[in-house]
Every structure is written in structure tokens, then in C-alpha cells.
C-alpha positions in Angstrom: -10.4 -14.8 -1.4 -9.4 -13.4 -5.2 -6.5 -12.2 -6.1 -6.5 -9.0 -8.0 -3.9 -8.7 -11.1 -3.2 -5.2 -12.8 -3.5 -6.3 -16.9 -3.3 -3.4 -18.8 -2.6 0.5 -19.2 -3.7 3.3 -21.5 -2.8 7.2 -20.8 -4.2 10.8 -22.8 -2.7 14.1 -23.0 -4.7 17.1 -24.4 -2.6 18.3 -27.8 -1.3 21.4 -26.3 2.1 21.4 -25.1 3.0 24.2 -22.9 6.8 24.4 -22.5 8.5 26.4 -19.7 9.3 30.1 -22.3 5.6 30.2 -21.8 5.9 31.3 -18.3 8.8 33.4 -19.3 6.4 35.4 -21.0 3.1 35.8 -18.3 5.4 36.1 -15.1 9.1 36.8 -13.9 10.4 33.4 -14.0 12.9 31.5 -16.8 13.3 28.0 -17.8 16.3 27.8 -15.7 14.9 29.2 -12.7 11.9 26.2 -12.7 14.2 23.4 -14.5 16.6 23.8 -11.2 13.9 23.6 -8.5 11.3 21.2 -10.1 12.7 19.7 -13.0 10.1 20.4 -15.3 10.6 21.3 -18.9 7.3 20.8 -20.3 3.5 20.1 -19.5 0.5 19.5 -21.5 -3.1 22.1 -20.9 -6.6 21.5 -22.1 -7.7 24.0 -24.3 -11.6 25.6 -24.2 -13.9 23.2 -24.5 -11.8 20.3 -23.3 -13.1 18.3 -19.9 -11.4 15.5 -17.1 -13.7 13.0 -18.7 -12.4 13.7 -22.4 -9.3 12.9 -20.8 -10.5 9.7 -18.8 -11.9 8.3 -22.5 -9.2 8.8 -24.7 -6.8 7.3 -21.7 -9.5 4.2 -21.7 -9.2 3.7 -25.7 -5.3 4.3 -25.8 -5.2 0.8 -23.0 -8.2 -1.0 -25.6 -5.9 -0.2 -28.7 -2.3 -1.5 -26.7 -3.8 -4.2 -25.2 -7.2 -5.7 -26.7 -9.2 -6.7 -24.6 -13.1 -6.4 -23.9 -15.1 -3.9 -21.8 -18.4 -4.9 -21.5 -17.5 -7.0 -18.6 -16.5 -4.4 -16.6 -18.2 -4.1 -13.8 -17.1 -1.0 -11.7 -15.2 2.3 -12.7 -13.5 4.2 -10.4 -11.9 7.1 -11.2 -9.9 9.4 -8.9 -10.0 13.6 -10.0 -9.7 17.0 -8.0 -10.9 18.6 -11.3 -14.6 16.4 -12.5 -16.3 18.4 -15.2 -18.7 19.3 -12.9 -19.5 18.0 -9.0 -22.7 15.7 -10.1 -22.8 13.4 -12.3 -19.4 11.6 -11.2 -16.3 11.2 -13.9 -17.0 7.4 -13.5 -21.0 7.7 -14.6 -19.9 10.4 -17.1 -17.1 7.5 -18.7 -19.6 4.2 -18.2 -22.1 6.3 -20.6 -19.3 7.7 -23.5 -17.8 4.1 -23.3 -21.2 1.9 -23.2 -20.3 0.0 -20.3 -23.6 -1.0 -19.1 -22.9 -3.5 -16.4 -20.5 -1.4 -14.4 -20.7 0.6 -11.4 -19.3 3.9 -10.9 -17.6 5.7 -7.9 -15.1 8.8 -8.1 -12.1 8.9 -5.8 -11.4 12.2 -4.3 -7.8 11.9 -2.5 -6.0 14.2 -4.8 -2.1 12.9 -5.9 -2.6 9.6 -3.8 -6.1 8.9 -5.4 -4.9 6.2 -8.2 -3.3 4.4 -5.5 -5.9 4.8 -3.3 -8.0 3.4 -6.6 -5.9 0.3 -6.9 -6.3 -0.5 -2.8 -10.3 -0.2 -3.4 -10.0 -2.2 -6.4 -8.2 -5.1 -4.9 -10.5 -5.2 -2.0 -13.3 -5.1 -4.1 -12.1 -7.9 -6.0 -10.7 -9.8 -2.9 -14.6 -9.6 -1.2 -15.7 -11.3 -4.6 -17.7 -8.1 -5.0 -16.5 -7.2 -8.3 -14.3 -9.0 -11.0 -13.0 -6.5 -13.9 -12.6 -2.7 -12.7 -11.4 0.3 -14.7 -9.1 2.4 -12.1 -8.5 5.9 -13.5 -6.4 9.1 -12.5 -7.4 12.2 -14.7 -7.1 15.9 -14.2 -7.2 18.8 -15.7 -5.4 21.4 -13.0 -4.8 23.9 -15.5 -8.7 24.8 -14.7 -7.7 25.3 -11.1 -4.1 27.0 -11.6 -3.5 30.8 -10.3 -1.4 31.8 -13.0 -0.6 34.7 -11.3 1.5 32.6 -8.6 4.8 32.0 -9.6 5.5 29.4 -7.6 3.2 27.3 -8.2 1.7 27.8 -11.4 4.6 26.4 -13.7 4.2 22.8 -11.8 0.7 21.4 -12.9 -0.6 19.5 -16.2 -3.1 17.5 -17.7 -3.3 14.2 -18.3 -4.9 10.7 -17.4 -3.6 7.2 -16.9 -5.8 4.4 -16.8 -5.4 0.7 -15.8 -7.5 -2.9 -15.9 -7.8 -4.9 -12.4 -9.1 -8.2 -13.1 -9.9 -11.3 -10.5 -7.1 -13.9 -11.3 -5.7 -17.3 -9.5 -2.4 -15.8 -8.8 -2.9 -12.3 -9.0 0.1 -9.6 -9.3 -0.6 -6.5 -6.6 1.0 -7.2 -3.3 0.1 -5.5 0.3 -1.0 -2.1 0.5 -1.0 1.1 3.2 -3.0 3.6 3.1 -2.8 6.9 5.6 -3.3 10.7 6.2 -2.0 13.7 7.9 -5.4 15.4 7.7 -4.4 18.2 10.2 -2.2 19.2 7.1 -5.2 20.1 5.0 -4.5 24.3 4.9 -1.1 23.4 3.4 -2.6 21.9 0.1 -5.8 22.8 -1.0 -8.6 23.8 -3.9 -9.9 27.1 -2.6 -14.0 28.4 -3.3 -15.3 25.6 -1.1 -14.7 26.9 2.3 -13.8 29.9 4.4 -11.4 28.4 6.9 -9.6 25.1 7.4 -8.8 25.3 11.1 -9.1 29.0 12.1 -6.9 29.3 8.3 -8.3 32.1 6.1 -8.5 29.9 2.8 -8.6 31.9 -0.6 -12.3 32.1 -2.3 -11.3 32.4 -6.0 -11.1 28.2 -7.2 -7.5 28.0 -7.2 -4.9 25.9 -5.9 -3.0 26.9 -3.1 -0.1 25.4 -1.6 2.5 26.1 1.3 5.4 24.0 -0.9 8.3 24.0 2.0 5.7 22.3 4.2 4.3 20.0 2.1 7.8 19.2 0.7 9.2 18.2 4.5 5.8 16.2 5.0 5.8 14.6 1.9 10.0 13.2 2.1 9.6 12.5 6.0 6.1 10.6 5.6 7.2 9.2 1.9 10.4 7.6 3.8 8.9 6.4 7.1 5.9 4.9 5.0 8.3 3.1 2.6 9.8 0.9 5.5 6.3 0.0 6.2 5.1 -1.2 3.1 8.3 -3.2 2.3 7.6 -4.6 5.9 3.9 -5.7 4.6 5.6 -7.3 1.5 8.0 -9.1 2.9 10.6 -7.3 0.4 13.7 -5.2 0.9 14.6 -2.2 -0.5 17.1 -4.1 -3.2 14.4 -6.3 -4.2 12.2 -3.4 -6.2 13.1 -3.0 -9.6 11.0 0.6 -10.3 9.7 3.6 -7.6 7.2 5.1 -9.1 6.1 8.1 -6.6 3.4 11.0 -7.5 5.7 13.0 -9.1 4.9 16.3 -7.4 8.2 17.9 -7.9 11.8 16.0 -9.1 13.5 17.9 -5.8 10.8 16.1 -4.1 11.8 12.7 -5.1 15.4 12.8 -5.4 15.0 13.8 -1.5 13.0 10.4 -0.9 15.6 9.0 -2.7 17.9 10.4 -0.6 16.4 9.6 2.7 15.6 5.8 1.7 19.2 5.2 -0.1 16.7 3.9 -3.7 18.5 5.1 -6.7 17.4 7.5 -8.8 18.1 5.4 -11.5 15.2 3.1 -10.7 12.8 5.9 -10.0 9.3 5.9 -12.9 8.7 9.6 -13.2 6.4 12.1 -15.3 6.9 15.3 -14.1 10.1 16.1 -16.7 7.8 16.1 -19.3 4.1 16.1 -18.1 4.7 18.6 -14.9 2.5 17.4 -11.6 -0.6 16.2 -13.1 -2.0 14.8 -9.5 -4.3 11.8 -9.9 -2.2 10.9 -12.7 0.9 11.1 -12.6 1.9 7.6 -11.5 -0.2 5.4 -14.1 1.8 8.1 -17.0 5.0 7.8 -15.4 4.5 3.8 -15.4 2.9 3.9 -18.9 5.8 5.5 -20.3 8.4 3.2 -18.6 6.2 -0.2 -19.8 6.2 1.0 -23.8 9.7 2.9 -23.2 10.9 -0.9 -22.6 12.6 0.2 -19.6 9.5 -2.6 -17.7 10.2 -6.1 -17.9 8.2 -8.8 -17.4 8.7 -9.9 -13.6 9.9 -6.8 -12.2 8.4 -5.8 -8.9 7.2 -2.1 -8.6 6.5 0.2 -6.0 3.7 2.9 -6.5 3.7 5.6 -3.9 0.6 7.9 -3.7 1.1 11.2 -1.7 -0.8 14.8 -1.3 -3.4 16.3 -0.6 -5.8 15.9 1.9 -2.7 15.5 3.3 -3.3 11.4 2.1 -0.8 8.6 1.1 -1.2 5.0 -0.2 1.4 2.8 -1.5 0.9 -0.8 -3.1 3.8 -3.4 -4.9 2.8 -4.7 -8.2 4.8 -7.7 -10.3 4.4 -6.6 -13.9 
């Protein structure tokens, strides 16, 4: 069986930088009023003309130019979105054509905020079956396409961005045990609306929006989040002391500093992008990992723990040494 190793990491960010006196000037809200209950300060939005698989490229060159390395041996793509271009052809057919990678296979993933980890399980099992050798894993969205600016309490959370990474076959191989899981009866609390009429006798919105219930999906996320924690430290025979990062989804900062809570892991070991980026779904963990590998915070050896968690409602965790 092959061992999978995690090699390399690019991430994207349209130009636009949205800080939070924008919203102070569309709705009633103020920079103090999201600050204290999300932590966000700023976020990045597409302008016209601007797609998920712009995003996906420019994430794929930024991990080429930091770490050199070929990609015509490549041979799948998987990228996980809520917000493709368009429903068919994929984001991973759309980004094997820009980028001329011939040999590869595509597949999008579509697990919302856990669908990079859920990326990095399929590529490891891909690579453990001898299927596949070098995979492209990317998380890209563009939520700003599917934001209800007229809801205030949602629509100062999400941004755009994309994270990608390199999973190659190797001898030793770096990425540990994974879990994967869902709470699919929580599907009305989390959702893209326009697709259906009901979710379990739920009158869903039409209008292609996001829609949230955030208390519920707040309780499900810190009670599943802590519970699932145990379980993948369990896998990895690894304790709690023995990670050096966390690097959740970073939905909301309240909604980490609670998992932190519940699971006694400092905050001060926590990877996060929502300060800066806001909740950019799919990804959110590869740009909150990106930033602490180039910030220097990363060192060579440390053992990380990427935790996946949202809609659907999904979660999938996995333990990387960098």
C-alpha cells in the first residue's frame, strides 16, 4: 500500500478587499458589532467577470512559483466548490484545460466547508489503491455570488478565495488517519437555496442564496467538532499535547475559540483565516495553513490537525507532519 505525502501549497485572492465599513454603509451593522461576534475584519470579493476556476488557477500557479515542481504528471484534480462557474463542465475539467494537464483526471467535490478535507481523504485513498500517484486537491469559492446582502447576519461572514495543495505517492508518506462523517438530517440549517422546494417538510428560499440557522449550526458544529476530535486523535495514536497547529474551517472565530474551549487546545496553536479572509468555505483551511507555512509560524516536523466541518451537515478531519 502507498503512502500519500502532502508537498506543496499555493492560495489566490481576487484583488478586491472588502473591509467591514462596507457593510456599515448597505445595512445596520458596524465594525464592532461583527468584529465582536465573528472576528472578521476583512474579506476579499470577486468582481464581474471573475469565476471559482480563475481562482482555482491562480491558487495552482502561486504553489508552481513557491515550490517548483512539475505538472504534467498529475494525474487527477479534485477540486472541492459550492460555487463552480457553472454545474457542467466540472472546476477540475475547467482547471486540467487552463493548466494543460493532459494526463489527469478530474472530479469536483461537493461537501461544502469540509470538502478540502474530504479532498485530502480521497486523495490518500486514491494513492494508497495505487490508483493514482500525483493529485492536485483544491478548495475554491466564490460565495460572494451566493450572499443575500440583504441578511445581516450572515452576509458580512463569507469571502473568496482558494487554497490548493500537491499529494504525491511517497515511501514514507506524511498524512496520518482520517474520519470522515455527517449529520445529514441537519441539511435545512445550512444550505444554497434555488435547487429545491423543501428539505424535510422545510420551506427552503428559491432566490440562490445562502441560508443559515447560525445558533444551530454553531451548537452542531462545537459539539460534533469536540466529540470528533477524540476520535481522530484515537485513530492517530496522538494526544491532544502532541499537535503543534488546529487548523479548523474557519466558519466564525466564536466558533473556534468554543472548540477550543470544549477540547482544552489553545488558541494559540489554532491556523485560522477568517480575521482576514472571512469564511471562504472550501478554502479556508488550505489559506489558513498557507499563511502559517510562509508566516514561519510551520516548522518542519510539526504535526497538524485539519478539521473540515459544514454543510451538508459533513465533517472530515485528517493529521499531517509538515
Amino acid at each position: 500500500m502507498a503512502n500519500a505525502r502532502l508537498t506543496a501549497i499555493g492560495m489566490a485572492v481576487p484583488r478586491k478587499k472588502v473591509p467591514n465599513a462596507y457593510f456599515e454603509s448597505i445595512i445596520d451593522t458596524t465594525d464592532e458589532w461583527i468584529v465582536s461576534r465573528t472576528g472578521i475584519k476583512t474579506r476579499y470579493h470577486v468582481e464581474e467577470g471573475e469565476f471559482t476556476s480563475d481562482l482555482c488557477v491562480r491558487a495552482v500557479e502561486d504553489l508552481v512559483e513557491k515550490y517548483p515542481t512539475s505538472l504534467e504528471d498529475v494525474d487527477m484534480i479534485l477540486v472541492s466548490t459550492v460555487t463552480p462557474d457553472q454545474p457542467m463542465p466540472s472546476m477540475a475539467c475547467r482547471v486540467q484545460h487552463r493548466l494543460h494537464m493532459s494526463r489527469a483526471g478530474a472530479l469536483d467535490i461537493y461537501a461544502a466547508c469540509a470538502g478540502f478535507s474530504y479532498g485530502i481523504v480521497v486523495a490518500k485513498g486514491l494513492i494508497a489503491g495505487g490508483l493514482h500517484k500525483k493529485i492536485l486537491v483544491i478548495g475554491a469559492e466564490t460565495l460572494s455570488k451566493v450572499t443575500d446582502f440583504s441578511d445581516r447576519t450572515s452576509c458580512v461572514l463569507f469571502g473568496d478565495g482558494a487554497g490548493a495543495v500537491l499529494i504525491e505517492a511517497d515511501p514514507t508518506g506524511n498524512i496520518g488517519a482520517c474520519i470522515t462523517g455527517a449529520s445529514g438530517e441537519g441539511g435545512s440549517d445550512l444550505y444554497i437555496s434555488g435547487y429545491a422546494s423543501t428539505i424535510d417538510g422545510h420551506e427552503l428560499k428559491m432566490n440562490r442564496c445562502i441560508v443559515q440557522n447560525g445558533r444551530r449550526v454553531f451548537k452542531w458544529a462545537v459539539t460534533t467538532v469536540a466529540a470528533e476530535i477524540k476520535n481522530l486523535l484515537a485513530k492517530n495514536n496522538l494526544t491532544l499535547g502532541e499537535i503543534d497547529w488546529f487548523v479548523p474551517h474557519s466558519a466564525n472565530l466564536r466558533i473556534i475559540e468554543a472548540i477550543c474551549n470544549e477540547t482544552g487546545f489553545s488558541m494559540d496553536k489554532v491556523l485560522e483565516s477568517v480575521v482576514d479572509f472571512g469564511n471562504t468555505s472550501s478554502a479556508s483551511i488550505p489559506i489558513a495553513l498557507y499563511n502559517g507555512i510562509q508566516s514561519g509560524k510551520v516548522k518542519h516536523g510539526d504535526r497538524i490537525m485539519l478539521f473540515g466541518f459544514g454543510g451538508g451537515l459533513a465533517y472530515a478531519g485528517t493529521i499531517i507532519t509538515w
